[in-house]
C-alpha positions as CSV (number, residue, x, y, z in Angstrom):
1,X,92.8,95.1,96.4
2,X,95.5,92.8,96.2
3,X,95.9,89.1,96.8
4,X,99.2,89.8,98.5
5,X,97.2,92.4,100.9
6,X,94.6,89.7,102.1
7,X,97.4,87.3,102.5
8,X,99.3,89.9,104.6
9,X,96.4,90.1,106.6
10,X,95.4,86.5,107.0
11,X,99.1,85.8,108.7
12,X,98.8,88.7,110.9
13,X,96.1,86.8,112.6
14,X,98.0,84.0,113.0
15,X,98.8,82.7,116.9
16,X,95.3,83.7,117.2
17,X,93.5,81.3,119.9
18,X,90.2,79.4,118.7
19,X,87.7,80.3,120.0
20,X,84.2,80.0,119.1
21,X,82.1,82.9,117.2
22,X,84.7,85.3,117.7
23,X,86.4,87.8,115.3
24,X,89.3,89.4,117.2
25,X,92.8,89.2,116.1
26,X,95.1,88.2,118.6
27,X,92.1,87.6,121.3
28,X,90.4,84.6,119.5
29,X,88.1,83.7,116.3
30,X,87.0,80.7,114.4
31,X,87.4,80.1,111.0
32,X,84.2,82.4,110.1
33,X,85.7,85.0,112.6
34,X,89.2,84.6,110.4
35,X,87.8,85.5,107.1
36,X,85.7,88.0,108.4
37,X,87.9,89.9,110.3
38,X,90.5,89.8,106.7
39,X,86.9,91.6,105.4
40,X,87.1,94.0,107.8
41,X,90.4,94.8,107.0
42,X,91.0,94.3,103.2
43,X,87.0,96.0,102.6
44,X,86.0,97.6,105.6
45,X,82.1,96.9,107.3
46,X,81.3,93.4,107.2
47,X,78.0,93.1,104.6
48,X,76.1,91.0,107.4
49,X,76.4,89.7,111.1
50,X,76.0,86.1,111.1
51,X,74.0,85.4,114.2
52,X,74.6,82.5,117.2
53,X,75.5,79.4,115.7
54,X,76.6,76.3,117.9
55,X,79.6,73.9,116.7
56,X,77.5,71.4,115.4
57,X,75.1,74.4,112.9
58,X,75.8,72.2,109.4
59,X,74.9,68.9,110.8
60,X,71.6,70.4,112.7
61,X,70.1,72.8,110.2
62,X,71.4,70.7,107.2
63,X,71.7,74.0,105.0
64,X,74.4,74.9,103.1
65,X,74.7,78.6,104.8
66,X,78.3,78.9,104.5
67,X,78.1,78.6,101.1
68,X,75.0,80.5,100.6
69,X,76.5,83.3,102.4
70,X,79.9,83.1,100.2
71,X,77.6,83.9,96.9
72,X,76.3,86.7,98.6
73,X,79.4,88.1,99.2
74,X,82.2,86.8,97.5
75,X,83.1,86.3,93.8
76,X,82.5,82.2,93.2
77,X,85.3,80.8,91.1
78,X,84.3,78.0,89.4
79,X,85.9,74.5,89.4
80,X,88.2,73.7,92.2
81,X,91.3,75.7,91.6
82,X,91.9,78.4,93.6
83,X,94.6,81.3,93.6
84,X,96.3,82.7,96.3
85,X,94.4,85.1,98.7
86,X,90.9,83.4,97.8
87,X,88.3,81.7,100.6
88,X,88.4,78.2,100.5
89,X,85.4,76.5,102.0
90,X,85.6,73.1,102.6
91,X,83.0,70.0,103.7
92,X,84.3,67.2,106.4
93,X,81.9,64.8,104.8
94,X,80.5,64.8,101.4
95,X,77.4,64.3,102.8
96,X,77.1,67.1,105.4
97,X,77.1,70.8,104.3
98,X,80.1,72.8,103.7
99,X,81.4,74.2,107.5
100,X,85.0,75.4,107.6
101,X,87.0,78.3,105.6
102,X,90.3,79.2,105.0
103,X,92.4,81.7,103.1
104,X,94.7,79.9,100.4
105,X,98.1,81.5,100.7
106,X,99.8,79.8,97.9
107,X,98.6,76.8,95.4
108,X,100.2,74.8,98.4
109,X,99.7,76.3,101.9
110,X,96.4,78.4,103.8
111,X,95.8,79.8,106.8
112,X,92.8,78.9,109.0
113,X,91.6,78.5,112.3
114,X,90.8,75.2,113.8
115,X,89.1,74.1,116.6
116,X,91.5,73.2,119.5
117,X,94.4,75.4,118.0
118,X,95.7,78.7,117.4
119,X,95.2,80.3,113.6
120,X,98.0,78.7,111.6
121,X,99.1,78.3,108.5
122,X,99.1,74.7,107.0
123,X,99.7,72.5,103.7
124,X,96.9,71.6,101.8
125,X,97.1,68.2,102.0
126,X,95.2,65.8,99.8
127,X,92.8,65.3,102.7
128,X,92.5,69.5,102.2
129,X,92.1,68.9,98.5
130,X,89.4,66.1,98.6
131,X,87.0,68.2,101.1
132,X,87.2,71.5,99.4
133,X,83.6,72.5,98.3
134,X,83.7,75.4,96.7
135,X,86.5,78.7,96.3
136,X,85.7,82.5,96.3
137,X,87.2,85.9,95.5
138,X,86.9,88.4,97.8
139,X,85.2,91.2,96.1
140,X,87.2,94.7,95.0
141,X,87.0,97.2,97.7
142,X,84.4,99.7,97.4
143,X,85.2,102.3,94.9
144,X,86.1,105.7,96.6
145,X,83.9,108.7,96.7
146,X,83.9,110.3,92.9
147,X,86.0,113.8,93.5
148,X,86.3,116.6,91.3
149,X,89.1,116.9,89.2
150,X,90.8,120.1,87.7
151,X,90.9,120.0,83.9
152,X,94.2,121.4,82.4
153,X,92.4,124.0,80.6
154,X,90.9,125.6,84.5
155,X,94.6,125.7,85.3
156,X,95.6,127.6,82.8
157,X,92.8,130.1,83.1
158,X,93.5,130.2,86.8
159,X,96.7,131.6,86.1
């Protein structure tokens, strides 16, 4: 899998309404619903279902789930420089767990979905920059099935 295949993906969902929880292109999605409906695409079945959260989930519960869920999933990079077609998660206070994601698209630009607004694509800004809290990899696509392969010499003795 390709960088330049998630990115392809990413912008396709682009003009997508917000709308909270959901992870349909063109119908609406959040941020989560964004990167997991690149998943979808890019790897196929999604590895788990995150279940109801409400707007305010990182302030209430405190945990760093996002995150969590990224190490599950995704390959952590470490540091804070990220590549194009990686997940970028990011914190709106450096206090408060990490609660928004976007896909970088190049050193200077990713596409996310934000409350309020259609999924765009957007500079990262200092502001960006400051609040990123960690960056990911998405994993290689499964391997396919192993097949059998002819060997030259079954060839020739087929004739």
């Amino acid at each position: 899998m390709t960088a330049d295949l998630i990115i392809a993906e990413a912008r396709s969902w682009i003009g997508t309404p917000y709308r909270h929880q959901a992870s349909l292109k063109g119908v609406g999605c959040d941020c989560l619903g964004l990167l997991r409906g690149v998943w979808r695409s890019v790897i196929g079945a999604e590895p788990e279902a995150p279940g109801p959260y409400s707007a305010d989930w990182a302030e209430a519960s405190g945990s760093e789930a996002l995150i969590e869920a990224a190490r599950r999933h995704l390959l952590e990079r470490p540091g804070r420089v990220f590549a194009p077609g990686d997940a970028l998660l990011f914190r709106f206070r450096a206090h408060l767990p990490a609660k928004h994601c976007a896909i970088a698209v190049s050193p200077a630009t990713m596409v996310h979905a934000h409350d309020g607004a259609a999924v765009c694509e957007v500079a990262v800004t200092p502001w960006w920059t400051r609040h990123l809290a960690g960056v990911f990899r998405f994993p290689s696509a499964p391997p396919l099935p192993p097949r059998e392969v002819e060997t030259a010499e079954a060839v020739r003795a087929r004739g």
